[in-house]
C-alpha positions in Angstrom: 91.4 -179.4 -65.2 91.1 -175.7 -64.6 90.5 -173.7 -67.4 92.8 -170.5 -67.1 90.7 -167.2 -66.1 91.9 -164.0 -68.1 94.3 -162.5 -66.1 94.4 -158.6 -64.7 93.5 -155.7 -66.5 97.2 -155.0 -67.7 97.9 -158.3 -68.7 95.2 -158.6 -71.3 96.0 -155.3 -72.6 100.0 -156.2 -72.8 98.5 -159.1 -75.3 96.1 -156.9 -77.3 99.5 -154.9 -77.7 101.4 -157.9 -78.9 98.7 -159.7 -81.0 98.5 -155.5 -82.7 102.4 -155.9 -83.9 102.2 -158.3 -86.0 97.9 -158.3 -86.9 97.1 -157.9 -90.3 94.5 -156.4 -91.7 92.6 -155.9 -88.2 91.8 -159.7 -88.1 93.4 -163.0 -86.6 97.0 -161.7 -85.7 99.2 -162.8 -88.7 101.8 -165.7 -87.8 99.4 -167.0 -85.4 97.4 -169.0 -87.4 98.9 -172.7 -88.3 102.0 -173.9 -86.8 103.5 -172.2 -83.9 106.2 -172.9 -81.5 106.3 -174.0 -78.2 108.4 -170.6 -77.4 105.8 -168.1 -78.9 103.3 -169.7 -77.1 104.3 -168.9 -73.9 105.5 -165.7 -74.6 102.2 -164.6 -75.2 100.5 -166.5 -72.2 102.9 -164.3 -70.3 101.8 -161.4 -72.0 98.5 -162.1 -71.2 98.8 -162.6 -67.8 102.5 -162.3 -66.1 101.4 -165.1 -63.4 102.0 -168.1 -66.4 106.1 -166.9 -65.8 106.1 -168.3 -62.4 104.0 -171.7 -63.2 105.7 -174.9 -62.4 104.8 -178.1 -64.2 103.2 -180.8 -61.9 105.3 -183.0 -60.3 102.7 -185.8 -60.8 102.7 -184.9 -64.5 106.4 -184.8 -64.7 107.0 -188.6 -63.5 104.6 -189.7 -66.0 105.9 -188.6 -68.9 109.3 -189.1 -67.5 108.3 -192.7 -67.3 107.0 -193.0 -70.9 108.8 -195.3 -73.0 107.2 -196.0 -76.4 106.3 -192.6 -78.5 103.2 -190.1 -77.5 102.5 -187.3 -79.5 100.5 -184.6 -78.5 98.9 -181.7 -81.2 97.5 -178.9 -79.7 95.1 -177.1 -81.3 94.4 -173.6 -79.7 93.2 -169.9 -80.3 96.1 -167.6 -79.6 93.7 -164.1 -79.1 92.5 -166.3 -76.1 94.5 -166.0 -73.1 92.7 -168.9 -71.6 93.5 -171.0 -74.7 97.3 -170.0 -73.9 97.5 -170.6 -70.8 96.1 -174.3 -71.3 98.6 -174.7 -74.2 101.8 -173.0 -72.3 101.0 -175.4 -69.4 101.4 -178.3 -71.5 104.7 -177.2 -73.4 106.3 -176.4 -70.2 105.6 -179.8 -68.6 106.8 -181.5 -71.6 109.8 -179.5 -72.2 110.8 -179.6 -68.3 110.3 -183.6 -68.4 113.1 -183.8 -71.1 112.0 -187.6 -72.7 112.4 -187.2 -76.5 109.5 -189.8 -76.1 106.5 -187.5 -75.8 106.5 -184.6 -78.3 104.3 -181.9 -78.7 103.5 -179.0 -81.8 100.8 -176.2 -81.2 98.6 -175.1 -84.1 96.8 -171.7 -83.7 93.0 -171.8 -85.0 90.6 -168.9 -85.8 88.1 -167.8 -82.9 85.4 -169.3 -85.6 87.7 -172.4 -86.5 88.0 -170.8 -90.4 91.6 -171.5 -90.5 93.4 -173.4 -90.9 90.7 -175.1 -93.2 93.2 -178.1 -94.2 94.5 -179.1 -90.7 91.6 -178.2 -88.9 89.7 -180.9 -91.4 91.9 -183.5 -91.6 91.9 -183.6 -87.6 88.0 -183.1 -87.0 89.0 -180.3 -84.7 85.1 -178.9 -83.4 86.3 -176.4 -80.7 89.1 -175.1 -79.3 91.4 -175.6 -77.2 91.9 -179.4 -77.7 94.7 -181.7 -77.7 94.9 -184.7 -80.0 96.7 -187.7 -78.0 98.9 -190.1 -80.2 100.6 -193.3 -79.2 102.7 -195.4 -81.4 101.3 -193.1 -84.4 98.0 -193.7 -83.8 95.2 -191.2 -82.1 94.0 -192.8 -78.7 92.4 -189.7 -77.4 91.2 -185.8 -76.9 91.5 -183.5 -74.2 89.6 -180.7 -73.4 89.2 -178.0 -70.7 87.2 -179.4 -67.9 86.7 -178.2 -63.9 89.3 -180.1 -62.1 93.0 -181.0 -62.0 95.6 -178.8 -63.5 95.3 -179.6 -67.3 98.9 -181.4 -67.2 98.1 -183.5 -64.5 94.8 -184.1 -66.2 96.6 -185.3 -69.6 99.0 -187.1 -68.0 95.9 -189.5 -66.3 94.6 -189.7 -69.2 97.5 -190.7 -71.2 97.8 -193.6 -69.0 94.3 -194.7 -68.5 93.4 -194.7 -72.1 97.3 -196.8 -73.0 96.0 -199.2 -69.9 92.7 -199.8 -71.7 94.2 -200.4 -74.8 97.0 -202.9 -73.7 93.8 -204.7 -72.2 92.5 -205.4 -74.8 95.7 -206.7 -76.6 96.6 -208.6 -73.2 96.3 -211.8 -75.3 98.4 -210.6 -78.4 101.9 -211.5 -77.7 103.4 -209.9 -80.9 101.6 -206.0 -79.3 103.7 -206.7 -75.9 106.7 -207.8 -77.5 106.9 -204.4 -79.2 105.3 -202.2 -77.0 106.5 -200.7 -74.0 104.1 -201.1 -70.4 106.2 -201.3 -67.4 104.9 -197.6 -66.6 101.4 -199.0 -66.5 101.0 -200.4 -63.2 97.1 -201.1 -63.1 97.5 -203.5 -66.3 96.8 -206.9 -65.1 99.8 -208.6 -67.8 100.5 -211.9 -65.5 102.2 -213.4 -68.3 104.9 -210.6 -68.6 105.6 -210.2 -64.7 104.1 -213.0 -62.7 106.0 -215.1 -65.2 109.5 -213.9 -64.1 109.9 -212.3 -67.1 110.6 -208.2 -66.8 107.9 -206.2 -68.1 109.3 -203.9 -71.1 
């Protein structure tokens, strides 16, 4: 995953500019800490460097989450005076929005530069640094995603979506009642003979 550079000279000014509008008291920008949508954060990735208009989702991520059946939840926690933190999360909300399954979902939750605020959520998810995204599947965490060198960070949360759902199913590969609820055609490395070798059609 690449973690976003901060763009040219005008484009980090253009952000300073829009975090100023609405900062309050010369701190955290008011409205960006807590719960912010998808919308507002790419509006200020742009803002922050006008490259992150033209960026199209990957096409690997897109038939992945396309392909998802049962529910996956992603929360993103990030730092919205960061443009590298924006870019990461406006990467993810576009591929998610431009896949168009209403079974993966995403919210974005703004964090302090010091991880101050917000004190509740920040606690009740163990959040340690920032950006991160929290992976849910079936209402239940499964795994965290950070900024690493390597694929582009949808690409890179798409893999890992699947790997970690594979490893999982594994180990439920003898519980008939998980696979008669749970959705795992998309999983093509999981060895489930008794769904498909047994002529019946994988869920």
């Amino acid at each position: 995953m690449r973690i976003a550079r901060r763009g040219p000279a005008g484009g980090a000014l253009a952000l300073m500019l829009t975090l100023a509008t609405s900062a309050g008291g010369g701190g955290q920008a008011a409205g960006l800490i807590g719960y912010i949508s998808k919308d507002r954060v790419v509006e200020l990735a742009v803002a922050a460097d006008a490259s992150a208009a033209s960026t199209a989702p990957s096409p690997i991520a897109l038939t992945s989450f396309v392909a998802l059946v049962d529910p996956v939840h992603l929360r993103v926690f990030l730092c919205a005076s960061r443009p590298a933190d924006l870019r990461f999360a406006a990467a993810i909300g576009r591929a998610v929005e431009a896949a168009g399954n209403p079974a993966i979902t995403a919210e974005y939750v703004g964090v302090a530069e010091d991880l101050s605020e917000p004190a509740a959520l920040i606690g009740e998810n163990g959040v340690k640094s920032a950006p991160e995204v929290i992976i849910y599947w079936l209402g239940s965490e499964i795994a965290r995603l950070r900024p690493e060198p390597g694929p582009v960070v949808e690409e890179a949360l798409a893999s890992l979506i699947t790997i970690v759902r594979t490893q999982i199913a594994e180990d439920m590969i003898q519980d008939n009642d998980f696979f008669r609820n749970v959705f795992h055609s998309d999983l093509a490395a999981l060895p489930c003979t008794r769904c498909h070798l047994a002529g019946v059609r994988a869920r």
